[in-house]
Backbone bond lengths (Angstrom), bond angles and torsions (degrees), N, CA, C in turn:
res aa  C-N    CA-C-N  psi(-1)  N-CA   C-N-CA  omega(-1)  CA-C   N-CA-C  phi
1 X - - - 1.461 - - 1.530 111.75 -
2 X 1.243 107.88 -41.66 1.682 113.83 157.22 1.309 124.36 -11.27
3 X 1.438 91.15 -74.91 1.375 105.69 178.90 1.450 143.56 -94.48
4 X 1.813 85.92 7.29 1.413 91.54 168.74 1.415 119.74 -89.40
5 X 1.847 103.60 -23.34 1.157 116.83 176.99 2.322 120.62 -73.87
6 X 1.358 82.25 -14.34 1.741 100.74 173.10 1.362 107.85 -78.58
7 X 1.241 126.85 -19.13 1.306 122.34 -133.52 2.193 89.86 -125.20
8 X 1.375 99.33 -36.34 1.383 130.21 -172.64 2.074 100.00 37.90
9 X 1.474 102.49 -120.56 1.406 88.68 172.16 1.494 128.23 -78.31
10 X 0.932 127.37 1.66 1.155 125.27 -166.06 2.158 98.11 -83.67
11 X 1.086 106.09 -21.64 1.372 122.01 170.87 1.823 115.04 -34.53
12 X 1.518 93.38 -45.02 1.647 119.11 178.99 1.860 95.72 -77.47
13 X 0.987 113.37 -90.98 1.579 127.20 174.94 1.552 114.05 -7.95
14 X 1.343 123.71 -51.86 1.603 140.56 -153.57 1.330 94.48 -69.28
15 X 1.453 125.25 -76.02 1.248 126.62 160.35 1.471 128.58 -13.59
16 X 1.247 112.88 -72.35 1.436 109.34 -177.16 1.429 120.09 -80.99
17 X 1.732 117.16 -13.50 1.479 92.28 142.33 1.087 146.22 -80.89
18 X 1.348 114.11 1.01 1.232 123.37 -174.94 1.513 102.13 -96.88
19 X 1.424 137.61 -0.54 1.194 124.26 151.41 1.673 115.37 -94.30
20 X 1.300 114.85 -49.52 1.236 102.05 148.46 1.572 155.20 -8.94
21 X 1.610 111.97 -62.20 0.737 140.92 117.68 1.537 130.94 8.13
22 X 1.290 113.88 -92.72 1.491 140.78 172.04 1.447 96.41 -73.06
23 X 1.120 167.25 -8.67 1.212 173.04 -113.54 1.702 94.86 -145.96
24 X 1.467 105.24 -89.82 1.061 130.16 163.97 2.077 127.72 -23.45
25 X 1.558 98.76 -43.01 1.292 109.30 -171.37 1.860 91.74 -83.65
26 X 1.165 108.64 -41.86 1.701 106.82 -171.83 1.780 95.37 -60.50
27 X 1.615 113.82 -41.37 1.401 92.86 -159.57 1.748 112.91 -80.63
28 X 1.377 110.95 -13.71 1.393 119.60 159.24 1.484 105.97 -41.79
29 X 1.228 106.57 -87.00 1.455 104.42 -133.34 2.288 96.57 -76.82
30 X 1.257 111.32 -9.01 1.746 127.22 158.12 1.555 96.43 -47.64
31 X 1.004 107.76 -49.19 1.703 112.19 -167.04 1.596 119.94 -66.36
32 X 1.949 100.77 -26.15 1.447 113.61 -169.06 1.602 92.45 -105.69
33 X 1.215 117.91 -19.15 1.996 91.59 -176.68 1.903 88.58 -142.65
34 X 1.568 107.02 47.64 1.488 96.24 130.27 1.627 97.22 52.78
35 X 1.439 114.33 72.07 1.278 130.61 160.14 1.841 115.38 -173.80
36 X 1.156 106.24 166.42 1.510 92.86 -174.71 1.737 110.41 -132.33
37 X 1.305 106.07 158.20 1.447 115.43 -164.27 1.584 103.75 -101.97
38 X 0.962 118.20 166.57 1.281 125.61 -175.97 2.084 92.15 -141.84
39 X 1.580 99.08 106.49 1.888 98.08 179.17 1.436 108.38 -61.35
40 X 2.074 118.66 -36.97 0.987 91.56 -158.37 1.586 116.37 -61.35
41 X 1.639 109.97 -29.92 1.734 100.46 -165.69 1.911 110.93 -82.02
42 X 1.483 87.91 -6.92 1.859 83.18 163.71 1.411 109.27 -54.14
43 X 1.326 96.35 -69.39 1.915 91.71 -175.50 1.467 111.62 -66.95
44 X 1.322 127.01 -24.39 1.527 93.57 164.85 1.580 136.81 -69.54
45 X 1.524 103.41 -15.83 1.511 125.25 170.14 1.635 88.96 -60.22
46 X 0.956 132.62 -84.87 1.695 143.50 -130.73 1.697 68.15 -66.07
47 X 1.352 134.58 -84.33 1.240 135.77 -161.96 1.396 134.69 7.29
48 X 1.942 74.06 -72.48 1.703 110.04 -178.65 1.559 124.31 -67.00
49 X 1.913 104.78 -21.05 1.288 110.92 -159.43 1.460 101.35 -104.64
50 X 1.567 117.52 -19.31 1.653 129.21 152.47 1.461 102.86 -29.39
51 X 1.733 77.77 -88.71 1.771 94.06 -166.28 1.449 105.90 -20.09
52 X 1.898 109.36 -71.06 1.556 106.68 -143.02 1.939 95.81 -70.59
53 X 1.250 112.10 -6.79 1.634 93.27 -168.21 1.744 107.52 -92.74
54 X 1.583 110.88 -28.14 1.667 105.61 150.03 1.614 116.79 -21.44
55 X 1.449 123.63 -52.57 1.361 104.82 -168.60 1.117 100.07 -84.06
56 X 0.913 160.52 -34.56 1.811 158.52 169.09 1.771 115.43 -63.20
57 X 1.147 123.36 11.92 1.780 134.42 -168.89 1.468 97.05 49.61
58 X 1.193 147.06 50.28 1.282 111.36 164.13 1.575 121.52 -105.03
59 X 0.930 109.43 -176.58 1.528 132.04 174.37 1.132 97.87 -28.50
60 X 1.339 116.05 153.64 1.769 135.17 140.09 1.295 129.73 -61.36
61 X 1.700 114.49 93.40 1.634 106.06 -164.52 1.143 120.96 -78.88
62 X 1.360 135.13 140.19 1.603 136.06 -155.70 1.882 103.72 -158.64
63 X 1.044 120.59 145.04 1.520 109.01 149.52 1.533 122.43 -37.73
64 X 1.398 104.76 152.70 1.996 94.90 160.41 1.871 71.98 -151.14
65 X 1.841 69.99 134.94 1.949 95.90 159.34 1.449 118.15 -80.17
66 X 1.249 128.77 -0.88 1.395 137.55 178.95 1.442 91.50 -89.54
67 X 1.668 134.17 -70.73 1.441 122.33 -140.07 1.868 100.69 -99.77
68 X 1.453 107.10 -6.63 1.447 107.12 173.08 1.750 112.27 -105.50
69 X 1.454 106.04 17.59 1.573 114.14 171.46 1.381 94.16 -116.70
70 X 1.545 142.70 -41.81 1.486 131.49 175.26 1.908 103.15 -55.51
71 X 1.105 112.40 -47.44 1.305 120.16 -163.75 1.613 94.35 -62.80
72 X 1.143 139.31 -74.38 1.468 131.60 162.19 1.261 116.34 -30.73
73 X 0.677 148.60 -62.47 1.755 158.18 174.42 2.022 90.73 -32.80
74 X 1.596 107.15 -65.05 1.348 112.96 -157.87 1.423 117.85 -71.53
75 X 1.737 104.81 9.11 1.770 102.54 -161.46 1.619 106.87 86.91
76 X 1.067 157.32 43.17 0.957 136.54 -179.10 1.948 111.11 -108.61
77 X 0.918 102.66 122.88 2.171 88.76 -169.19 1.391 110.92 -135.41
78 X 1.017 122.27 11.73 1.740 126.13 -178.59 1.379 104.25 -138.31
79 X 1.368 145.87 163.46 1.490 161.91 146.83 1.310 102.28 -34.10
80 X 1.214 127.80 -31.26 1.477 116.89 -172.39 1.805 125.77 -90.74
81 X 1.738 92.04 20.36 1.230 111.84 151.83 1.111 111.23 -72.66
82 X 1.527 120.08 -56.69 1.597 104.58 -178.25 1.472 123.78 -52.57
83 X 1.106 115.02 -22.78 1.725 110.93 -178.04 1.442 111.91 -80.63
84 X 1.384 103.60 -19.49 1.605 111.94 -173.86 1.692 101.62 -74.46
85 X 1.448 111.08 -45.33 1.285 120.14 173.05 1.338 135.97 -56.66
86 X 1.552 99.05 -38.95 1.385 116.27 156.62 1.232 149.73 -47.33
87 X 1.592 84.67 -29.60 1.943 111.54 -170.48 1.707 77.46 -101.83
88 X 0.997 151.57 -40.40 1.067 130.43 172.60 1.384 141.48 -57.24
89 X 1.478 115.46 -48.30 1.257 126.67 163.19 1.519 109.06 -50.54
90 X 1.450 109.59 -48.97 1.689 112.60 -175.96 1.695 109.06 -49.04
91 X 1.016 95.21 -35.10 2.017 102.35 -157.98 1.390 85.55 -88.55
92 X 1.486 153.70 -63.77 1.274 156.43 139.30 1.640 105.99 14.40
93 X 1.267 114.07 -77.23 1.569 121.77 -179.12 1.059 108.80 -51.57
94 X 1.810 126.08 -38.52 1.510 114.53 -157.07 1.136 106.07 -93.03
95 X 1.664 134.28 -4.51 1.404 124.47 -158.72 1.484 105.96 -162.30
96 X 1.744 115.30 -8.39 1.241 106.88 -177.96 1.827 100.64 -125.84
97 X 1.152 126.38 46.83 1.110 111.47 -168.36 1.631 98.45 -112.70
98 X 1.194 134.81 -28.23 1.740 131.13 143.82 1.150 114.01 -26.40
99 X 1.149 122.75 -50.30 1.664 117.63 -146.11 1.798 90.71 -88.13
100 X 1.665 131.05 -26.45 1.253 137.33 -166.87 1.412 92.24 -58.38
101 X 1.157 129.49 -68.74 1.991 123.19 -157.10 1.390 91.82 -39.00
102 X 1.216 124.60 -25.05 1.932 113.43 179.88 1.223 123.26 -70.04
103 X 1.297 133.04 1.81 1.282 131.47 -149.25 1.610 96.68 -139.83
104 X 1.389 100.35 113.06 1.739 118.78 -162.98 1.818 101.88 -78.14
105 X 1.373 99.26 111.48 1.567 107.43 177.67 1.205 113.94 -57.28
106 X 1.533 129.37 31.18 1.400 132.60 175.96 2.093 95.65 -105.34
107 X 1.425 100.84 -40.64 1.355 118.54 169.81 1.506 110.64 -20.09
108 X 1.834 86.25 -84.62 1.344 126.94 179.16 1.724 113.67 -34.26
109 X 1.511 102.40 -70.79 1.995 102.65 167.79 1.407 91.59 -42.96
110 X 1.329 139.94 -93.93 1.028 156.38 -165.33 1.644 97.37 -0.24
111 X 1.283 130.06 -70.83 1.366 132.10 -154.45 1.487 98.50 -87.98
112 X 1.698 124.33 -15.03 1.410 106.81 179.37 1.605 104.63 -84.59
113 X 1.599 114.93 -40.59 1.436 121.82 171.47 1.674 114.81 -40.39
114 X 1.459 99.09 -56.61 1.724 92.37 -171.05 1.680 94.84 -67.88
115 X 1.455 141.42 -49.49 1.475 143.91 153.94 1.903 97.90 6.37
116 X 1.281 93.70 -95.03 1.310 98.30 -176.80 1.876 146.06 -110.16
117 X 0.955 106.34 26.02 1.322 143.34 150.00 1.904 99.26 -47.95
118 X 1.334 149.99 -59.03 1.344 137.42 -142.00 2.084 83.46 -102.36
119 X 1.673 115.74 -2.72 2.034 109.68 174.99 1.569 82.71 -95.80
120 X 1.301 169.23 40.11 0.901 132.62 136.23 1.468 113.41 -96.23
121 X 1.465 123.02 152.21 1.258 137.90 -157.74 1.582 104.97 -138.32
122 X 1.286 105.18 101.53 1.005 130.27 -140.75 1.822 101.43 -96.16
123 X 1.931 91.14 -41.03 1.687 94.54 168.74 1.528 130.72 -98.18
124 X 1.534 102.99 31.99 1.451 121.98 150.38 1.240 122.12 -48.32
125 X 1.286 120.03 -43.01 1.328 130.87 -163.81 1.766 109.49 -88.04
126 X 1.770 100.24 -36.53 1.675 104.53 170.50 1.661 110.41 -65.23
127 X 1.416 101.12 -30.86 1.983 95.39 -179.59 1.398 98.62 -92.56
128 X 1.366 130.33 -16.82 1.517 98.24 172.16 1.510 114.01 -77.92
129 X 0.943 108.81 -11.82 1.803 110.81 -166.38 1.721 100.56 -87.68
130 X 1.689 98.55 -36.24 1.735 83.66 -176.92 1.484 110.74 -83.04
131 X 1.565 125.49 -25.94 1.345 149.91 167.35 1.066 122.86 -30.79
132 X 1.537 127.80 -75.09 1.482 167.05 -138.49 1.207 108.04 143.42
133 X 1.663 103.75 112.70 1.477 114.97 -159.33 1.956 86.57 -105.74
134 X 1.266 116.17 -4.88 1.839 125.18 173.96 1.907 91.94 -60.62
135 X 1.149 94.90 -40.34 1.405 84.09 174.99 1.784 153.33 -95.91
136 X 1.369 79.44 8.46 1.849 107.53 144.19 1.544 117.13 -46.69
137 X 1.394 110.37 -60.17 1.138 124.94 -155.44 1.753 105.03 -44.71
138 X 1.582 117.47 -77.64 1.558 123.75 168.62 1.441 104.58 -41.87
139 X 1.444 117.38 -49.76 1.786 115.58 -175.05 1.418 99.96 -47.25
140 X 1.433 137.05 -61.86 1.373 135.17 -167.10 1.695 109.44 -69.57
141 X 1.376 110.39 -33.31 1.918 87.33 -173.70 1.285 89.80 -85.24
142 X 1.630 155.40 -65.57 0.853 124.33 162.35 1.569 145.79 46.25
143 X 1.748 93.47 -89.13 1.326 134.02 161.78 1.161 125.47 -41.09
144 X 1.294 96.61 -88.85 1.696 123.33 166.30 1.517 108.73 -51.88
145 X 0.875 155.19 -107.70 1.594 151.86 146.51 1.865 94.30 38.62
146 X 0.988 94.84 -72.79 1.739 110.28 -164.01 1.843 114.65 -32.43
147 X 1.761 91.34 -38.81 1.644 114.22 175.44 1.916 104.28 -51.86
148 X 1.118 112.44 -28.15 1.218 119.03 -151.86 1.395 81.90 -102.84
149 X 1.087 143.40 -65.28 1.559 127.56 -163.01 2.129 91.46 -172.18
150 X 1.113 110.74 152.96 1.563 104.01 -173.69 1.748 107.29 -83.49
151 X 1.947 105.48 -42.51 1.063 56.26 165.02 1.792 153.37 -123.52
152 X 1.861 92.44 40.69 1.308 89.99 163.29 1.675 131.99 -70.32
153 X 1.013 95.82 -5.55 1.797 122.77 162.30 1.627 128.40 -64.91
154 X 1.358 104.01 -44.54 1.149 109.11 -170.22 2.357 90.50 -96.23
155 X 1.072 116.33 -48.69 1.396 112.39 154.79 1.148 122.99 -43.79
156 X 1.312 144.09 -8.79 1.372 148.53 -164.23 1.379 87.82 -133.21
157 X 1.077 153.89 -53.26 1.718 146.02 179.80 1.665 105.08 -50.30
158 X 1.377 112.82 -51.53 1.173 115.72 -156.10 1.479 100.24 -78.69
159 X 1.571 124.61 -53.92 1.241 123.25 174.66 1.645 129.09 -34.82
160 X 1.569 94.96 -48.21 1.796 111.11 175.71 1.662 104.26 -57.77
161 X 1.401 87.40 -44.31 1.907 77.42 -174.61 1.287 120.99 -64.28
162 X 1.423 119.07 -38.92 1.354 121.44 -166.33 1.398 103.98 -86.51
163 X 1.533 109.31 -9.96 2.017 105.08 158.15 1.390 89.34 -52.38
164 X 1.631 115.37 -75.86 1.406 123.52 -133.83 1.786 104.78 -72.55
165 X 1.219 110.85 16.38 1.492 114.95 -170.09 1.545 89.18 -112.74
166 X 1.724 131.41 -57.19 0.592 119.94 158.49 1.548 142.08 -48.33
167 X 1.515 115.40 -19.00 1.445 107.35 179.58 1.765 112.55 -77.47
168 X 1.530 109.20 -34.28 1.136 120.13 -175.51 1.535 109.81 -68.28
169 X 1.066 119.52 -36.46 1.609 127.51 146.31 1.586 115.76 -9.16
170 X 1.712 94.44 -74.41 1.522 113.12 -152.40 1.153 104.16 -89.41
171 X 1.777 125.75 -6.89 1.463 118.79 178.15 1.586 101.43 -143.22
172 X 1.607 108.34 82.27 1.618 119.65 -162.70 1.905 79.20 -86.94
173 X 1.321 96.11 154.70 1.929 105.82 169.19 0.942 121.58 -59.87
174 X 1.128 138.22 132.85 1.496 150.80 -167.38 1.644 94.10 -140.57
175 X 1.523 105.24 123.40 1.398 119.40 157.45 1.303 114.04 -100.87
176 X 1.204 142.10 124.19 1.234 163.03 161.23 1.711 112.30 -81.55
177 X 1.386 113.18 107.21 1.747 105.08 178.26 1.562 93.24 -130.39
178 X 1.506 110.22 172.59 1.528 112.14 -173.59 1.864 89.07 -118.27
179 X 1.449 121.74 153.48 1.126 99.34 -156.99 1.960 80.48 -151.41
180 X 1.499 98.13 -3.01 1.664 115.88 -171.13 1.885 101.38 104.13
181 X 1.781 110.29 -8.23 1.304 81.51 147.28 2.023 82.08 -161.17
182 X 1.271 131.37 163.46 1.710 116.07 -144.35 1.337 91.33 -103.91
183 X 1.581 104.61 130.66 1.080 134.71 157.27 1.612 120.39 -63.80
184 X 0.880 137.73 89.04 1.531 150.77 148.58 1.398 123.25 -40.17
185 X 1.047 126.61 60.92 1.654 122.76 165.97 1.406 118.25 -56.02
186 X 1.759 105.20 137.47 1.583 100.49 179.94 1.327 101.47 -125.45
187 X 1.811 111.46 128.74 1.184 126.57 179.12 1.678 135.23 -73.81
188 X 1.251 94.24 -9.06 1.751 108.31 165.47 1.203 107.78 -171.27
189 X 1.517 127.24 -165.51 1.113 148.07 175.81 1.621 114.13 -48.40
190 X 1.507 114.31 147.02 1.205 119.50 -176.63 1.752 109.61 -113.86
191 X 1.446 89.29 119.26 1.803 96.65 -171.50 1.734 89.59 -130.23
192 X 1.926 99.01 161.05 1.344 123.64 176.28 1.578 110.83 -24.10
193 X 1.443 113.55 -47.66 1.714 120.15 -158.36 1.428 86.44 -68.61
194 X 1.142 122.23 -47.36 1.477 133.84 -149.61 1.682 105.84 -55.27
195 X 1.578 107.38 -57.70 1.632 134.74 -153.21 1.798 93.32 -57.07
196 X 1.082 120.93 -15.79 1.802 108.17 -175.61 1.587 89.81 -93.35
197 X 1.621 124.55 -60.64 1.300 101.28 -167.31 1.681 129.11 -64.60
198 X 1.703 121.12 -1.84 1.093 117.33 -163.83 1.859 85.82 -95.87
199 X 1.594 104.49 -17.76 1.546 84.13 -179.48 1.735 103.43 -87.59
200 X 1.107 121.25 -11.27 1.435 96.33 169.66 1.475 114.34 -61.70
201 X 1.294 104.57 -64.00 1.454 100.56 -172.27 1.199 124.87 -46.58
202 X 1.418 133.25 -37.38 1.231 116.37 158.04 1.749 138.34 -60.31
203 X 1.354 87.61 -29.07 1.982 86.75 155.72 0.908 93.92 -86.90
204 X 1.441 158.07 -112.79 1.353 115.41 -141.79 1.100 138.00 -45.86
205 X 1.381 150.33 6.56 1.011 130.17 162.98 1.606 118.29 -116.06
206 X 1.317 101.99 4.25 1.609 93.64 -163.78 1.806 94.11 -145.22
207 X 1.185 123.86 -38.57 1.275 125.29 176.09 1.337 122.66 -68.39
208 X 1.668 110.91 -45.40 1.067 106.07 -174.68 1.699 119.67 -97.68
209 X 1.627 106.28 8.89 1.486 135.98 168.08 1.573 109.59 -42.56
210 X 1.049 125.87 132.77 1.520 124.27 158.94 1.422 119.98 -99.43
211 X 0.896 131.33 124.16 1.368 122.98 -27.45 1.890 124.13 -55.64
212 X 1.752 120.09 169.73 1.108 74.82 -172.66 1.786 136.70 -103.76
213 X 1.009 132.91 136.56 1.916 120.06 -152.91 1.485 103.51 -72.77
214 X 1.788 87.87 151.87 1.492 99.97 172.06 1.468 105.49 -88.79
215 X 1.469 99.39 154.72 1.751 124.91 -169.16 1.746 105.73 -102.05
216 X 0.688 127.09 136.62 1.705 147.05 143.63 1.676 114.42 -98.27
217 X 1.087 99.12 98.34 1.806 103.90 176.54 1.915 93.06 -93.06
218 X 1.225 103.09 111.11 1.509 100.02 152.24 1.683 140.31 -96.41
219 X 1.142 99.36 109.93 1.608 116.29 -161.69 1.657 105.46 -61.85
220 X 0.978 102.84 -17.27 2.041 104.74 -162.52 1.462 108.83 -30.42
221 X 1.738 118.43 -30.50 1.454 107.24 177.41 1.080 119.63 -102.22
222 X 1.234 133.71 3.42 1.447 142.13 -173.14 1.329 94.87 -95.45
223 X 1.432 104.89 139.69 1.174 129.41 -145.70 2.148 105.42 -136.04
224 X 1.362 96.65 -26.47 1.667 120.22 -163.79 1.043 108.65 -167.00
225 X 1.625 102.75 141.80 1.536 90.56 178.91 1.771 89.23 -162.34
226 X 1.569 143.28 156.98 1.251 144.53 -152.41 1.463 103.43 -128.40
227 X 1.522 120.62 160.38 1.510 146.63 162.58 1.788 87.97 -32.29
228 X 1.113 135.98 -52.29 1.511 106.26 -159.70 1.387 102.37 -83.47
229 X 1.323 116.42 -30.82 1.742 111.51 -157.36 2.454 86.28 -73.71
230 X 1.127 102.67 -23.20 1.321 103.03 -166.87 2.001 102.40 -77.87
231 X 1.606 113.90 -25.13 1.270 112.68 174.80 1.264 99.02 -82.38
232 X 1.363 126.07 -27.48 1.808 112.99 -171.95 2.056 97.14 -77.73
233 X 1.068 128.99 -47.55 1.418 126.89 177.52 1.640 111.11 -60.43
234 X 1.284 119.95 -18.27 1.577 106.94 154.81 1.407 125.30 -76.84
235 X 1.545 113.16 -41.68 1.343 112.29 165.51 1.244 117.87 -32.03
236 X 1.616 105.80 -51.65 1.269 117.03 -131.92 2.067 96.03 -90.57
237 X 1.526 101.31 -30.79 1.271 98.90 168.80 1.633 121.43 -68.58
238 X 0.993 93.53 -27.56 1.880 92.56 178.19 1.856 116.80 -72.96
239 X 1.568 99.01 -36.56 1.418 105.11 162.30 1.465 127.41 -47.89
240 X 1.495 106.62 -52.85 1.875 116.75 175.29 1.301 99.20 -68.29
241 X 1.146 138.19 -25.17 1.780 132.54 -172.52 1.759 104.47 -85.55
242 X 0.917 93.95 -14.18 2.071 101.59 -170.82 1.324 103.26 -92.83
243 X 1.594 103.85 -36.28 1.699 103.56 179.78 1.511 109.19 -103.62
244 X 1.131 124.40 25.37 1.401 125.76 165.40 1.683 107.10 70.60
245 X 1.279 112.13 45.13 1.376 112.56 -174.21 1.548 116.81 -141.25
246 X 1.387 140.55 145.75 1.191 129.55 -155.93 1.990 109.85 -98.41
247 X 0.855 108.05 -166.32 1.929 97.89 177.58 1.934 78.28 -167.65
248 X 0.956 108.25 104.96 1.555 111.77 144.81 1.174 148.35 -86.87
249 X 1.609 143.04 129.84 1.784 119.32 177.84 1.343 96.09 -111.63
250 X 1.400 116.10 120.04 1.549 119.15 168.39 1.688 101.62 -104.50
251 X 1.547 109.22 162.99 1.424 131.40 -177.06 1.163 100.14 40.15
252 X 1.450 126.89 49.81 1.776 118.03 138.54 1.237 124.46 -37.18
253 X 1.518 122.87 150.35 1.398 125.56 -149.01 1.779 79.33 -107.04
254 X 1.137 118.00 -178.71 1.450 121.77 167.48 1.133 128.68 -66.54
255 X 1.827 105.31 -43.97 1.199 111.35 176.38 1.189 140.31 -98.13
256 X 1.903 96.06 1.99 1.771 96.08 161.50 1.496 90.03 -87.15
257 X 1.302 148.75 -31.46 1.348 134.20 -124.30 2.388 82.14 -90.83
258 X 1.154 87.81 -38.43 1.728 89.17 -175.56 1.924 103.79 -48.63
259 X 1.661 119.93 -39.20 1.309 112.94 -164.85 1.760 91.02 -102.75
260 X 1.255 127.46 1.15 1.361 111.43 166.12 1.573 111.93 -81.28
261 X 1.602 108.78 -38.47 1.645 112.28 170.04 1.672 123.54 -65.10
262 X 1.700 99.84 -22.00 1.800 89.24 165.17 1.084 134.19 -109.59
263 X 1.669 114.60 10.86 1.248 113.07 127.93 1.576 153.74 -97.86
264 X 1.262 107.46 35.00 1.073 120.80 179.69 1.509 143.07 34.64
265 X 1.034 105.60 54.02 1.396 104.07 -175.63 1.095 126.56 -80.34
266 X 2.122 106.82 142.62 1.981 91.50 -163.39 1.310 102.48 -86.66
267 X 1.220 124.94 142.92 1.752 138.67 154.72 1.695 93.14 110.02
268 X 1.265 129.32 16.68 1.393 121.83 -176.12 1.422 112.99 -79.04
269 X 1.347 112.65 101.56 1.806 117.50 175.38 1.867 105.19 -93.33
270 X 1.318 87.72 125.25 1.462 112.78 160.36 1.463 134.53 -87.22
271 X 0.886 133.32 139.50 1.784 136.60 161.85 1.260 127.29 -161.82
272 X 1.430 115.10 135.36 1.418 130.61 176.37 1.414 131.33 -62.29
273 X 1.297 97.00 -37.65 1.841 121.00 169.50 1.519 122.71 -87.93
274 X 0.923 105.92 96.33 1.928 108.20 177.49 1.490 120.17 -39.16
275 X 0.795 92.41 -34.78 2.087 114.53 -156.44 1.434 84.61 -82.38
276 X 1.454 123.20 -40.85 1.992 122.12 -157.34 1.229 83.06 -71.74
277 X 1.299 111.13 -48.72 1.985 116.54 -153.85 1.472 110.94 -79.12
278 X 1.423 132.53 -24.39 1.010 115.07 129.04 1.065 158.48 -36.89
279 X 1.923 99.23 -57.02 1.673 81.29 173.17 1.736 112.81 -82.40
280 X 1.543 115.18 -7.18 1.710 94.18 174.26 1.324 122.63 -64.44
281 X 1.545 111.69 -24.63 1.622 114.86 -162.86 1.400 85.18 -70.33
282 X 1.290 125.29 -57.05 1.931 130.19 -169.46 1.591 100.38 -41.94
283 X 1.248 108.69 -44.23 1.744 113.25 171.01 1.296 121.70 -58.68
């Protein structure tokens, strides 16, 4: 309790930068000599090497961009750097640890700075801006954040994103065309966030229409779709049936069309052909 109370939130935090972290440093330097990482067995490495070093007191094992950027710098390309390192530090402690108070910790930065100073990428920021400059946004708090503590940085990166993952969620593209009665194109998958904005747009454009128009939703890209978006399309069919108006789904995929048939919805018309379902709804 000690130390949970020493530790307070940051208890939560430590952890996930430290996979993060190590995550991150493998996929760097994968990127510079042309090999590829696999996250899941990162974290089962860091996992496994926790656990077993708990019974021995040691350290918290994690990546560091300081001692895995000297090690690149020095030639180092197999695991059996670490043993080399090992036998070093060991022999270091037993016979050279007097002579250390001599050695000015300006030194020390010194060799991790020049270390890793040649991984920063500096024209990240010129291709995100000419790229998708939306993705500045997490890149900069990130950043900035980081000054303040890392990991309110790496908590502040991740949060922004999973707004901006979530917003794109809740407002997937919808094309709206008039066709003599409006065609609705859907630009991806239909999830919870999604099911309020697809019902606006159809009251506005077709419900609250005078008179009011029939809809063609074309499914061709939807791929998935959930229990809420499936309670908002019952509503939503009983609404067009009350106001004398039709709601069609053409080019259902297989595998929404399997969870649209087991839940049953009453008045739900299907079709494969766009062009038919057009002109029937106009009918």
């Amino acid at each position: 309790m000690e130390i949970v109370e020493g530790f307070g939130g940051s208890l939560a935090v430590i952890p996930l930068m430290g996979v993060l972290e190590s995550i991150a440093i493998a996929k760097a330097f994968a990127s510079q000599n042309d090999y590829r990482v696999d996250a899941s067995q990162e974290l089962l490495a860091i996992g496994l090497t926790n656990i077993m070093g708990s019974f021995v007191s040691a350290y918290p094992v994690t990546g560091s961009f300081g001692r895995t950027a000297v090690n690149s710098q020095s030639g180092v390309c197999t695991p059996a750097g670490g043993i080399m390192n090992s036998a070093v530090v060991m022999l270091s402690l037993a016979f050279l640890m007097p002579a250390f108070c001599y050695i000015p910790k300006a030194s020390l930065a010194a060799v991790i700075i020049c270390a890793v100073a040649p991984m920063v990428d500096y024209g990240v920021v010129v291709e995100l801006w000419r790229v998708r400059r939306r993705d500045l946004l997490p890149f900069s708090v990130t950043f900035l954040l980081s000054f303040w503590g890392v990991q309110y940085g790496l908590l502040g990166g991740v949060l922004l994103s999973g707004a901006m993952l979530l917003h794109l969620a809740a407002r997937p593209p919808l094309k709206v065309t008039d066709h003599g009665v409006l065609l609705v194109e859907l630009g991806s998958g239909l999830s919870f966030p999604a099911s309020e904005h697809l019902s606006h747009v159809l009251h506005s454009h077709a419900l609250l229409a005078s008179p009011p128009r029939s809809v063609v939703l074309d499914f061709l890209h939807v791929s998935s779709i959930d229990s809420t978006v499936l309670s908002e399309l019952r509503a939503l069919l009983r609404l067009f049936r009350l106001r004398g108006a039709e709601l069609l789904l053409s080019r259902v995929q297989p595998s929404v069309l399997a969870v649209l048939l087991a839940a049953e919805l009453p008045g739900l018309r299907l079709t494969d052909d766009l062009s038919a379902s057009l002109q029937g709804a106009r009918w």
